[in-house]
C-alpha positions as CSV (number, residue, x, y, z in Angstrom):
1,X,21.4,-0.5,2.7
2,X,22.3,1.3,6.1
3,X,20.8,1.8,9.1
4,X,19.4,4.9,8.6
5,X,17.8,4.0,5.7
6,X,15.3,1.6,7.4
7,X,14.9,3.8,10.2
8,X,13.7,6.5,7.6
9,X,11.1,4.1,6.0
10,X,9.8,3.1,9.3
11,X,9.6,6.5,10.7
12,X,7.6,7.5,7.4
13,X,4.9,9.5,7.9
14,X,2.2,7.9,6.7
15,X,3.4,4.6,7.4
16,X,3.8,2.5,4.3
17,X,4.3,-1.4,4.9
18,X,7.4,-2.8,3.6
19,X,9.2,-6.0,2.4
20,X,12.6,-6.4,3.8
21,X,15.3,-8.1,1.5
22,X,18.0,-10.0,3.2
23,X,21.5,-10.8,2.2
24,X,20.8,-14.6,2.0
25,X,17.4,-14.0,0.0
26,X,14.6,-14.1,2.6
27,X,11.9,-11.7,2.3
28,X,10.6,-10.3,5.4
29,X,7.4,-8.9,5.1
30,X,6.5,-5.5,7.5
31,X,2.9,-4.3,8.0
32,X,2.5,-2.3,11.0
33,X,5.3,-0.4,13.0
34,X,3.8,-2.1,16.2
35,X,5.4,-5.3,15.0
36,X,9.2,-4.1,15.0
37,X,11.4,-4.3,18.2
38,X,15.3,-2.3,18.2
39,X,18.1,-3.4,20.0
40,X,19.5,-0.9,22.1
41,X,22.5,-0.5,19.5
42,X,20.4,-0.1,16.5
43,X,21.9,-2.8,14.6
44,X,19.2,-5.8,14.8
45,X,15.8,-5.5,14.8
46,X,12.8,-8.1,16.1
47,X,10.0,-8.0,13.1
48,X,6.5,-10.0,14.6
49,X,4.0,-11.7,12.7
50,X,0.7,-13.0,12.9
51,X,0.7,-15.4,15.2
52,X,3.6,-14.2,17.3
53,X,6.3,-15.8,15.1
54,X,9.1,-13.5,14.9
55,X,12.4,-12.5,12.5
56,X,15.7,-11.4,14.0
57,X,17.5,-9.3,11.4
58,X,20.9,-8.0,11.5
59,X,20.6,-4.5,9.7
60,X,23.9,-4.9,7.7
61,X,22.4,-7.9,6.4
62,X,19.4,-6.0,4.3
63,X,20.3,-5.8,0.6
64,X,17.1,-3.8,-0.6
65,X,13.9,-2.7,0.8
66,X,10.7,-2.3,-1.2
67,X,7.4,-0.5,-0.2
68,X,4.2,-1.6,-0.5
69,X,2.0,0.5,-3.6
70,X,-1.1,2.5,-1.6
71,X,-3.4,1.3,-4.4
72,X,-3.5,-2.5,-4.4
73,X,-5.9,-4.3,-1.9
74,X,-5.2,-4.8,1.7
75,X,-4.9,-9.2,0.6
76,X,-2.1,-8.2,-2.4
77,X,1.2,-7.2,-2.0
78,X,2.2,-5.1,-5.1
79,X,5.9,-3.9,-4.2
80,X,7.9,-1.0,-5.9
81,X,11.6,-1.1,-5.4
82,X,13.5,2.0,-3.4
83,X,16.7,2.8,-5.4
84,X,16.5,6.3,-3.0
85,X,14.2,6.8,0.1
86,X,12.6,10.2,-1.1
87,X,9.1,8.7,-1.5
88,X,6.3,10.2,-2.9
């Protein structure tokens, strides 16, 4: 994954919430672009949860991202991988 490649899915327009996959096999759940905070270099970003608890993730570290299917309830997470970030 690159940098880019996040910053695409989070500037999507309409935001779609996302599931973050990281090198050592945490899964970060994103639901709202209010909850992501950039370092000024781009490399690490801050991801908040409920309750104020909060990720730090090194970029270089995410080995997939996956976007959360339209269709499926706001209480179920029904993911679909991105093997490209052209989404329909």
């Amino acid at each position: 994954m690159t940098i880019e490649q996040v910053k695409q899915l989070y500037n999507s327009a309409p935001f779609k919430p996302f599931v973050i996959h990281l090198a050592d096999g945490r899964l970060i759940p994103y639901k709202q672009r209010e909850f992501m905070a950039t370092a000024p270099s781009g490399r690490k970003k801050v991801i908040y949860g409920p309750d104020d608890y909060f990720n730090i993730i090194d970029l270089l570290l995410v080995t997939s991202l996956e976007v959360k299917d339209g269709k499926t309830s706001k209480r179920r997470w029904t993911v679909k991988r991105v093997n490209s970030l052209v989404l329909n």
